[in-house]
N, C-alpha and C positions, 0 to 999 in steps of 0.2 A: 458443655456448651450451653451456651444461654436457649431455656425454653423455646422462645420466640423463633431463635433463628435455626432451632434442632425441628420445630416445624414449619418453618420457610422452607426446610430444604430437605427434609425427610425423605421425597419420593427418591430422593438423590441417596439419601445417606442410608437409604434399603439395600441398595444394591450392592451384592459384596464387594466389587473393585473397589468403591468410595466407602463406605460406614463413615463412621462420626469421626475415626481420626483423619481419613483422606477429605472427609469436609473439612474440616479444623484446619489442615495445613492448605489446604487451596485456597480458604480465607486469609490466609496468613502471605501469601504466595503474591506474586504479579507477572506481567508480561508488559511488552511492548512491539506493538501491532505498527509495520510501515504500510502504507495503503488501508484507505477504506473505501475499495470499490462493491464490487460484487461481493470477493471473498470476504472482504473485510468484514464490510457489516455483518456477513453472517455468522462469522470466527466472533466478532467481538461480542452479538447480540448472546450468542450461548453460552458463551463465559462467564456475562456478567451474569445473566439467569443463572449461571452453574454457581454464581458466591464466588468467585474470585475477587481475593481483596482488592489488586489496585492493575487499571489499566491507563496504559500509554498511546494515545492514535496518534500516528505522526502522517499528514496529508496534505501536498500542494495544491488540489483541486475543489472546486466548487461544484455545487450538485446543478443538474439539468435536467432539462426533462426525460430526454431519452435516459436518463439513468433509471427511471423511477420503476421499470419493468423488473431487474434484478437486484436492487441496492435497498436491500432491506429497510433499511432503517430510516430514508428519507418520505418525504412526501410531496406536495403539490407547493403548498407554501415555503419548504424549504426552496425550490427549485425556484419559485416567483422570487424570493427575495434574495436569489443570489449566492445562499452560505456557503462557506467553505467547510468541504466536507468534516472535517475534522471537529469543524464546532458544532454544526448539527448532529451527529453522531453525540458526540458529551452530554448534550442536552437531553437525545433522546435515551441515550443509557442509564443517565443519573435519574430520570424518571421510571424506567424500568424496574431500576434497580439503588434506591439511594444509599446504602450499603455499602457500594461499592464508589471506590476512589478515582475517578474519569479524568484524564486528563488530557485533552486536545490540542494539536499544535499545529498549526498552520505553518507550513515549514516542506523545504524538499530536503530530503535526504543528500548529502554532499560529502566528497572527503574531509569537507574542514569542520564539518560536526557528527557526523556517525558513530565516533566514539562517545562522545558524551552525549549522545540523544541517545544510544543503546546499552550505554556500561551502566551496570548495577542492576540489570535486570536478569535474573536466571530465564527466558525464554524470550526470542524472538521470533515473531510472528509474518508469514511475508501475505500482504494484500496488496503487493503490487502491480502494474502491467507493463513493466519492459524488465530487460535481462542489465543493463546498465545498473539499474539498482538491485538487482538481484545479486549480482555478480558484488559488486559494493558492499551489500550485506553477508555476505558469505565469506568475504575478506574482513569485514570488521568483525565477525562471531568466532572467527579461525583467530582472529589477533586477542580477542577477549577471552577466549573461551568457554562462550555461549552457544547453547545448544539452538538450533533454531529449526523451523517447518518451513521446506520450499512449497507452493502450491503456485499451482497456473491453471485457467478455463480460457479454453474458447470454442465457439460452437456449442457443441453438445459432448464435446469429449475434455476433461481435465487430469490432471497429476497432481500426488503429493508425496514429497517424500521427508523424513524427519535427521535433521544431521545432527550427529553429536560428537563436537571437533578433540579427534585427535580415538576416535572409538571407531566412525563408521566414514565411507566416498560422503568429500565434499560434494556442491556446485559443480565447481571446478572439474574435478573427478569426472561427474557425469556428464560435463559438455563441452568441455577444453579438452579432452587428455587426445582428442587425435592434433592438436596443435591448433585447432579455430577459434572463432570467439564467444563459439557456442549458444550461438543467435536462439536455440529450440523451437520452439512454435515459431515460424515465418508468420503466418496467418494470425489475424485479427479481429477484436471483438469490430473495427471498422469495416472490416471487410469481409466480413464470413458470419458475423451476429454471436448472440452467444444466449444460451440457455438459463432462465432462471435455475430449471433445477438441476444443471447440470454445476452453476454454481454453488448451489446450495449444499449437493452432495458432499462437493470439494471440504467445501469447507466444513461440514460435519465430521470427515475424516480428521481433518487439522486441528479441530477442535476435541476431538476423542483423545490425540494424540498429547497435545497440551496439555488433557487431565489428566493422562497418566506418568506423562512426568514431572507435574508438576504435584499429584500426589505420592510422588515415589514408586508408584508403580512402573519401574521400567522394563519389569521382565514380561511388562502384557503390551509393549511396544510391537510395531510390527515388524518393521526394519527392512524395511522393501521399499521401491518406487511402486506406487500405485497407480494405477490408472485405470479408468473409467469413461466407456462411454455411457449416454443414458439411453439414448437415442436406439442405437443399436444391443445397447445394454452385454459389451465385450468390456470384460473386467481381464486388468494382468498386474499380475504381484512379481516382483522380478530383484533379486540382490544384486545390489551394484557394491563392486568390490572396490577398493580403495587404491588409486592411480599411484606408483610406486615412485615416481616424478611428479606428482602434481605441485603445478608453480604455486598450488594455495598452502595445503593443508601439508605436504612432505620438504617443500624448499622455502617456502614462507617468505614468496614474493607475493607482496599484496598489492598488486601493480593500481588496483581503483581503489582501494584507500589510500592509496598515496599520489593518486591524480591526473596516474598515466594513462588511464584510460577513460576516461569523466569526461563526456565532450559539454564545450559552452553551449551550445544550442541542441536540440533535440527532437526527434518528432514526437508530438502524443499525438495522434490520432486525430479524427475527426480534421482533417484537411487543414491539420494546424500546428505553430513549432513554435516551443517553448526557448523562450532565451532565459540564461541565466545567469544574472546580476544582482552577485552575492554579496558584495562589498558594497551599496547603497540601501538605505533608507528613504522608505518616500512619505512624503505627507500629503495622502489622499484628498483630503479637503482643498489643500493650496493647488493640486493638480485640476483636480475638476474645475476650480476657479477660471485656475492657466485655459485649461483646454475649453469650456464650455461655449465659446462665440465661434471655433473652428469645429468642433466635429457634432454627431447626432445619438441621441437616446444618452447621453450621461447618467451613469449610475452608480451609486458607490453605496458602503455599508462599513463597517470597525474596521473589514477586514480587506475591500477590495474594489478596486475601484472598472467599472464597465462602458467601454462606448464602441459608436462605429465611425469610420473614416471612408470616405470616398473613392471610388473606382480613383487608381493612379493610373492607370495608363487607355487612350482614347479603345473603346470596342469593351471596355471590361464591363461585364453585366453588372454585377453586384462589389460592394465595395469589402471592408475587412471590419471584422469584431476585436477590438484589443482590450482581455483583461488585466491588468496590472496587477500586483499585490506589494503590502509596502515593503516587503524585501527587496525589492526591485526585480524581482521575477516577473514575467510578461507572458502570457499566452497571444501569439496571432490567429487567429482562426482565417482561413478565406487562403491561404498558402500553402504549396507544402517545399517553397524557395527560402532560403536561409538569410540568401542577398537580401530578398523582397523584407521579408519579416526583421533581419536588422536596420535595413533601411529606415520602416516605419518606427519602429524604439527610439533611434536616433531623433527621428524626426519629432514624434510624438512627446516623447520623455525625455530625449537628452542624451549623448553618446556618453 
């Protein structure tokens, strides 16, 4: 190993799980990380500190301020200027770490690119917050056969557990096999808050996990659902055995990579629903143009374009925030109606 980088990363390559060869190959190594929320940032910030050669963020969202309590990796400016998570996070990691290969993508996870945003990567990383793309990713890791780390926070209590398709219980396995659709956590970082360090935990586990098979250590895997609270500090390690029906991993129906289950509209959170309009292109400049004499606070950047629109119906206190992105992806904020929020896309952007 080159001098330099045998002491960039010594305290690491002390430790007998890693030494010089498990440094050597985790450099050599990569992942691709879907979400970089809470988990995200923190899965990805220790990675790149740990020398892994090349990372992947795949992320629809843009930072805010209420992020900035848990989401490592942004700050006050990211959040005034709007960025989408995925670029700020590149930015801040290549700085971190310029060593390492960042690669940020502004982009939602979908049946129609899951495979080629996730194939060719030996590990998949979930920072995501809904089971739609969980369940999505689980199916496309089962069709690849890529090992990947489920993790979820909210509150103070999270899980993680590590799959390794066609070895150990899918997704599927541990939240479909009584026949539902394995919703998990009901409960929301919107509705119930959620713990810096309870995220932080999470994903120190994920990240542990990641290094050891990504340096070949897999006999120091754990091979349990984890979980954690911090709060009340109740830890449980539990085997989850492998569903002998399961429609993922035993019948190799992958019903949301193939679309049957992928809805076009969606909730995320914060009193707002995401439309999704995958098959357009926008040109953010020409839209601000369009739209700037009808609505208020217009604001755009490379990646996205921001404004608000006016109470639509007479008693409405406050009117709606519509962000766009040029995939033609829409966040409505001010809603949590479907009608209401395609209404406005139509209206705003165009049916």
């Amino acid at each position: 190993m080159d001098p330099k980088l045998y002491e960039k990363y010594s305290r690491q390559i002390l430790f007998a799980g890693i030494g010089e060869a498990g440094q050597q190959r985790l450099g050599e190594s990569s992942a691709v990380l879907v979400g970089c929320g809470a988990l995200g940032t923190g899965v990805a910030n220790l990675l790149v500190r740990a020398g892994l050669g090349r990372l992947r963020i795949i992320d629809r969202d843009f930072v805010e301020p209420s992020n900035l309590q848990r989401q490592t990796l942004y700050d006050e400016a990211d959040a005034r200027d709007v960025l989408p998570k995925a670029i700020a996070a590149e930015r801040k990691l290549r700085a971190i770490n310029s060593g390492v290969a960042v690669e940020g993508i502004v982009a939602d996870l979908t049946p129609k690119n899951a495979e080629e945003m996730l194939g060719g990567f030996p590990l998949i990383l979930d920072g995501t917050d809904n089971f739609e793309t969980r369940f999505l990713v689980n199916d496309a890791a089962i069709h690849l056969g890529i090992p990947w780390v489920y993790a979820a926070v909210v509150a103070s209590y999270g899980l993680t557990m590590t799959i390794l398709p066609g070895e150990t219980a899918c997704l599927a396995c541990l939240l479909q096999s009584q026949g539902g659709n394995g919703a998990g956590m009901e409960e929301t970082c919107d509705t119930v808050g959620v713990l810096g360090a309870a995220a932080g935990m999470i994903a120190s586990l994920e990240a542990a996990e990641a290094m050891k098979l990504l340096t070949g250590q897999r006999e120091a895997m754990h091979g349990r659902l984890i979980s954690v609270d911090v709060w009340s500090w109740h830890w449980q390690a539990i085997r989850v055995a492998r569903n002998p029906d399961c429609r993922a991993c035993v019948r190799r129906e992958f019903t949301y990579l193939e679309g049957d289950a992928q809805p076009h509209l969606t909730m995320c959170g914060r009193d707002s629903v995401q439309i999704h309009e995958r098959s357009r292109r926008l040109d953010l400049n020409e839209l601000r143009r369009r739209l700037a004499p009808t609505v208020a606070e217009v604001r755009n950047n490379d990646f996205l374009l921001r404004f608000r629109v006016p109470p639509q119906v007479p008693g409405q206190a406050t009117g709606f925030e519509m962000t766009v992105f040029a995939d033609g992806r829409a966040i409505i904020k001010g809603t949590r109606d479907p009608a209401v929020a395609r209404s406005l896309y139509a209206r705003y952007i165009g049916s």
